[in-house]
C-alpha positions in Angstrom: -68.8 83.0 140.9 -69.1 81.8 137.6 -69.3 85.4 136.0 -65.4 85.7 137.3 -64.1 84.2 134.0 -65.9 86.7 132.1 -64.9 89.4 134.3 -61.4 88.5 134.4 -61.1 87.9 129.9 -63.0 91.8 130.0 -60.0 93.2 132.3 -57.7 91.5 130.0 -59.0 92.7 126.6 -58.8 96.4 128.6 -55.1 95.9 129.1 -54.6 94.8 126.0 -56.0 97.8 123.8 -54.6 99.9 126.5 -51.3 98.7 125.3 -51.8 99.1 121.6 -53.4 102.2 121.9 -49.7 103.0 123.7 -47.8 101.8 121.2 -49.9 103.3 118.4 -48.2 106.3 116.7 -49.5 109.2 114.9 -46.3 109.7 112.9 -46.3 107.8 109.1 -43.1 106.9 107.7 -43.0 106.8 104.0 -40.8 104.0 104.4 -39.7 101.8 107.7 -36.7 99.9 106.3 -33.7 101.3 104.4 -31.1 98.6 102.6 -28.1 100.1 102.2 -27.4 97.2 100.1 -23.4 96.2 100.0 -21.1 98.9 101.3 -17.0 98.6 101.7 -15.9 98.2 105.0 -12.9 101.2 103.9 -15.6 103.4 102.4 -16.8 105.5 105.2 -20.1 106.0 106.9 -23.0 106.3 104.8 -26.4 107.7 105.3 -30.0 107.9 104.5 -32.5 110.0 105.5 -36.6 108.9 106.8 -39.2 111.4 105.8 -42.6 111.1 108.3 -46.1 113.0 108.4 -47.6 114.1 111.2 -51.1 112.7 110.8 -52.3 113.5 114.3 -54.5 116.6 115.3 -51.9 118.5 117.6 -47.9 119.2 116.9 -45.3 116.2 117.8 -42.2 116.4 119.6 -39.3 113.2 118.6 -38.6 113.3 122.5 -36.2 110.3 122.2 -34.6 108.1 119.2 -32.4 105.4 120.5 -30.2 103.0 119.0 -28.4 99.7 119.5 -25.0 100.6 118.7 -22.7 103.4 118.5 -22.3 102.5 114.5 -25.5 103.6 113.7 -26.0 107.5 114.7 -30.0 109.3 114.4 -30.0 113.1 113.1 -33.0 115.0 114.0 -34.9 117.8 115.0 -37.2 118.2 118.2 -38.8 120.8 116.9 -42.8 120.5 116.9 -44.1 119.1 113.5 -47.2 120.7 112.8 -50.6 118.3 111.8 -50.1 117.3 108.3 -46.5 118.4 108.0 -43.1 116.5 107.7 -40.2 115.7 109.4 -37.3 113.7 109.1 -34.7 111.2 111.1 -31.4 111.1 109.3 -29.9 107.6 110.0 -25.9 107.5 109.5 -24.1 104.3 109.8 -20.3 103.3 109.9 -19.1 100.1 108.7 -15.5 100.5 110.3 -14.3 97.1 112.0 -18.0 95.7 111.3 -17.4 93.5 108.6 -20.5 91.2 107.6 -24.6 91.6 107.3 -26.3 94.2 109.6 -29.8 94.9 110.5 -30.4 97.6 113.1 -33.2 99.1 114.7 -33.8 102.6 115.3 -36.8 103.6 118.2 -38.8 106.8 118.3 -40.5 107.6 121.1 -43.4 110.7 120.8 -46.2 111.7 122.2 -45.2 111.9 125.7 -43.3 108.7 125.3 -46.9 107.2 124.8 -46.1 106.8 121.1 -43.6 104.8 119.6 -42.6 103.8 116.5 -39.4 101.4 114.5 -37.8 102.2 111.5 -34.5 99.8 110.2 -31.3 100.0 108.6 -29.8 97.0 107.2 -27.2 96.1 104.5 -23.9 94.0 104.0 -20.8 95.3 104.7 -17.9 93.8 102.5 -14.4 93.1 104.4 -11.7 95.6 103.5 -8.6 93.0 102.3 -6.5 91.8 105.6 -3.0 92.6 105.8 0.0 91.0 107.1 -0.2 93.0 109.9 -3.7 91.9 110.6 -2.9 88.4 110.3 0.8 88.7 112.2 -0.1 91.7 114.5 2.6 91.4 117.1 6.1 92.7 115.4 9.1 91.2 117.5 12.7 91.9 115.9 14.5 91.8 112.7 11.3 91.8 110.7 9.7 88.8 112.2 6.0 89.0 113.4 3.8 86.7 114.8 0.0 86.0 115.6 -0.4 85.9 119.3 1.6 86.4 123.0 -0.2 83.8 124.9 -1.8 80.2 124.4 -4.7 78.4 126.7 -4.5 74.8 126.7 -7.3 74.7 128.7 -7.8 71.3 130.2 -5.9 68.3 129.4 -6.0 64.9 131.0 -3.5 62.8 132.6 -1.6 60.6 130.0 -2.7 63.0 127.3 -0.7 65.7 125.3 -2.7 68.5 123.2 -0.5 70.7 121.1 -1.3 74.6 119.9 0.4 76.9 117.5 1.9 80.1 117.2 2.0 81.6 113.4 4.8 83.5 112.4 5.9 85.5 109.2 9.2 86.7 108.3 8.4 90.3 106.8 12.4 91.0 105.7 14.3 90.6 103.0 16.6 88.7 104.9 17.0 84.9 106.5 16.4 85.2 109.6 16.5 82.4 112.8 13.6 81.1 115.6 14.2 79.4 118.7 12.0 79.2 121.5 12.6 77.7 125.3 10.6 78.3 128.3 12.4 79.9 131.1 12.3 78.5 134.0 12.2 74.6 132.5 9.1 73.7 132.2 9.1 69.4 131.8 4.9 69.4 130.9 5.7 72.1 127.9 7.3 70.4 124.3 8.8 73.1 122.5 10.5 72.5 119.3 13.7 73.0 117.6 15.6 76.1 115.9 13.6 77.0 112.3 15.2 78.9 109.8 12.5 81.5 107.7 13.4 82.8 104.6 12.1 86.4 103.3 8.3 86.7 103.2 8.4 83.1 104.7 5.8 81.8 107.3 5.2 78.8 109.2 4.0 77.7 113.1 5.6 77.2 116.1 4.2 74.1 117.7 4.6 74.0 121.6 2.4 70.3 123.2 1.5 69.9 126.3 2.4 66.6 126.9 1.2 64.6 129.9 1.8 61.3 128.7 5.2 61.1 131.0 4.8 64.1 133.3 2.0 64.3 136.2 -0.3 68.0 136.1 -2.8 68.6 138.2 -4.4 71.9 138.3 -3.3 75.4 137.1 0.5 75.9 135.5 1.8 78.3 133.4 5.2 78.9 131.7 6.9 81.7 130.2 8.0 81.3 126.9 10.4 83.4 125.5 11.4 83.4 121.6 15.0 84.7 119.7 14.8 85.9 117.0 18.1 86.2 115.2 20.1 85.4 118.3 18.5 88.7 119.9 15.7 87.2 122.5 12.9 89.2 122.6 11.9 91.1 126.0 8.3 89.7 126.8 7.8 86.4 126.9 4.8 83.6 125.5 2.0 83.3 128.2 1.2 78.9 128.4 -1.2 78.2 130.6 -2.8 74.6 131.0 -5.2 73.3 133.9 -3.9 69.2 134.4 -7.3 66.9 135.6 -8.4 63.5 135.1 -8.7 61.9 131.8 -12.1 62.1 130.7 -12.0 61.0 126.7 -13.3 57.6 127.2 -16.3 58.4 129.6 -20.1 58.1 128.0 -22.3 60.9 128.3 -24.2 57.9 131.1 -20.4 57.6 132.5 -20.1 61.6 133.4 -23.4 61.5 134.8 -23.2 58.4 136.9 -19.8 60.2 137.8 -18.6 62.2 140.8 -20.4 65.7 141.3 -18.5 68.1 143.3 -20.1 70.9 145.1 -19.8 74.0 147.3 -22.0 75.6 149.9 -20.5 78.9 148.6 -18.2 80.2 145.9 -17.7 83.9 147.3 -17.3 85.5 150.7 -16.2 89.3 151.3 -15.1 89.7 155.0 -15.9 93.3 154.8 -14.0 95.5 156.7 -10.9 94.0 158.3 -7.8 95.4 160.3 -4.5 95.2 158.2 -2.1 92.2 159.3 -5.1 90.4 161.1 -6.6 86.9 160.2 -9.7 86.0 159.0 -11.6 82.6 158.8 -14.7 81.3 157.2 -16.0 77.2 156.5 -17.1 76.8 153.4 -18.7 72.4 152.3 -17.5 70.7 149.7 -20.4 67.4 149.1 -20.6 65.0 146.7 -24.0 64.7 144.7 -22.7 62.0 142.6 -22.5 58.0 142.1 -18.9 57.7 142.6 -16.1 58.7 145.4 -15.3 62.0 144.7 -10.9 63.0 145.1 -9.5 66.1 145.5 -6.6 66.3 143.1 -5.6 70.0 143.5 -5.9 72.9 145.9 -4.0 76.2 144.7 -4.2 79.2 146.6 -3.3 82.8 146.2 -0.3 84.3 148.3 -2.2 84.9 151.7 -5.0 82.4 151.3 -4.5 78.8 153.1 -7.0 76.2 153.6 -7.9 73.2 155.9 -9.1 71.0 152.7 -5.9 68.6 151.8 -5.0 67.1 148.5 -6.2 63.4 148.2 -8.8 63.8 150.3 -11.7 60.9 149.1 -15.6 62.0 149.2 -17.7 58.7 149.3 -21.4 59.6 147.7 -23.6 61.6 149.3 -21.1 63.0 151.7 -19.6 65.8 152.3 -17.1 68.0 154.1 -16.5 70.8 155.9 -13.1 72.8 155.5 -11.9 76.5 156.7 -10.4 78.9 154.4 -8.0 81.4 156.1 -7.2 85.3 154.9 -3.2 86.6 156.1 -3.5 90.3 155.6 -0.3 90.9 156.7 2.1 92.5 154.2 -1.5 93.6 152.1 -1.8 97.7 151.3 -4.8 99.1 152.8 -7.8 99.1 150.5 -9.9 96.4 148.9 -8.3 93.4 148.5 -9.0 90.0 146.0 -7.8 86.8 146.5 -8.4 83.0 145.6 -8.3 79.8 145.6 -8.7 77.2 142.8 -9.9 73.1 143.7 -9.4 70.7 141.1 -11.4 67.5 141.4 -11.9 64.2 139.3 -15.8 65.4 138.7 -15.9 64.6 134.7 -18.9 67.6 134.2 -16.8 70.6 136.2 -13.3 69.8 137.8 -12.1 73.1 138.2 -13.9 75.2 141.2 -12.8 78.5 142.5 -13.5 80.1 145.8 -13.4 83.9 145.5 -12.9 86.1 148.5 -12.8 89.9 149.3 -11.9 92.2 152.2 -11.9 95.8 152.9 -8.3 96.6 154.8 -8.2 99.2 157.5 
């Protein structure tokens, strides 16, 4: 028994050389690394080209180069190369859209993919100069564009208000008018007055949502829709904000000694289902944490209803069992998505979504 270490450190030390021997190649670059040094984003692909020797006794196939990227493109023959002769790998790489340092990796694989060796590329690629259409890339009317079609508060507590902008730039030679109003009223979303923006002038729109007079819990959205000019323009500002508990003033000991929500399952497909039936599945929501745990949102999709009722109080350590429902009545035939969103006061996650999936017959 005591000659199994020694066995075991020999088996080892086999697999080991086997490996290098593997990765051992017979092919010698004259070089492994190329710096293309700095190159202009605008100036077009540029190239350089690996010379290698054969230093092996029998010819070599290059049965596979690979890269990481399709901004970096290999050149080669598979031609055999003879013992003692040359080939070469020509390495082209494009810089379009990739502002910023780059270091890529080529592999070779030889020998009947026993054989491999690594050869680089690396360099510096200087930003072509942004435009105002790069900074203001959505154009709406009368020469006014802006920077963006939708804003993501995110989440934002109860008694809180977090504000976002939109930038805008007024590309005319003109004067031209902004006004902004969500349609239908939205009472959580701030917008602000009428501007006025001179020629070649720019400036923000600020929209809040505010929570310091209006309750929110969950998802909302609101379409925003801006005029330009007195012309309103077709499609409108995507807002969308998710309303929970204030958490600011909570220690990183607070969140943990928190409420933790958690469910048995996030996803269930029912498969294949008949077209206008109903289908059913319980799903647990428990509460791992140190403090009651309150349901303060349950959203579904059209179709989905659920047993689970808003308010609903989780002492610790408890849990509860609820049933999820599927209408497929007025659904096309084919897969089907739906879902259904739980907002919760737990300070670490209180958004939860339950996704489910059925095949209609």
């Amino acid at each position: 028994m005591r000659h199994i270490p020694l066995l075991a450190c020999l088996l080892l030390w086999t697999v080991s050389a086997t490996g290098q021997q593997a990765e051992r190649s017979v092919l010698k670059f004259e070089e492994d690394t190329w710096n293309f040094g700095k190159i202009e984003e605008l100036g077009g692909p540029v190239s350089h080209t690996f010379s290698f020797t054969n230093t092996g006794g029998k010819p070599v196939v290059l049965e596979e180069v690979s890269v990481s990227c399709g901004c970096t493109t290999p050149e080669y023959s598979k031609a055999p190369v003879l013992p003692g002769r040359t080939g070469t790998i020509r390495i082209t790489y494009d810089p379009a859209n990739r502002p910023g340092p780059f270091n890529k990796e080529i592999y070779i694989i030889s020998g009947n993919r026993t054989s491999r060796n690594v050869i680089r590329v690396r360099g510096e690629v200087i930003p072509r100069p942004r435009t105002l259409e790069d900074d203001y890339p959505i154009a709406l009317t009368s020469g006014l564009r802006i920077d963006g079609m939708s804003l993501n508060f995110s989440y934002v507590g109860q008694g809180t208000a977090r504000s976002m902008v939109i930038r805008y730039a007024n590309t005319s030679e003109r004067t031209v008018s902004l006004s902004a109003a969500a349609d239908p009223v939205c009472p959580w979303l701030k917008i602000p007055g009428p501007a006025t923006v001179p020629p070649g002038g720019k400036g923000e729109l600020t929209l809040t949502c505010d929570l310091t007079g209006e309750k929110l819990w969950g998802r909302a959205s609101a379409r925003v829709y801006l005029t330009v000019g007195g012309k309103r323009f077709a499609t409108p500002l995507s807002v969308t904000a998710i309303g929970t508990d204030d958490f600011r003033s909570l220690s990183r000991e607070g969140k943990e000694q928190g409420p933790r929500a958690h469910l048995d399952s996030q996803f269930y497909n029912f498969s294949d289902v008949r077209q206008g039936s109903r289908v059913s599945r319980e799903f647990t929501l428990s509460n791992s944490g140190e403090a009651p745990l309150i349901v303060r949102a349950i959203q579904p999709q059209p179709g989905v209803s659920c047993s689970l009722r808003e308010g609903t109080e989780l002492a610790p350590h408890t849990k509860t069992t609820f049933r999820i429902t599927l209408d497929l009545s007025g659904f096309e035939k084919g897969r089907l998505f739906r879902s259904i969103s739980l907002v919760t006061n737990d300070p670490t996650r209180p958004l939860r979504e339950i996704r489910l999936t059925a095949n209609l017959q």
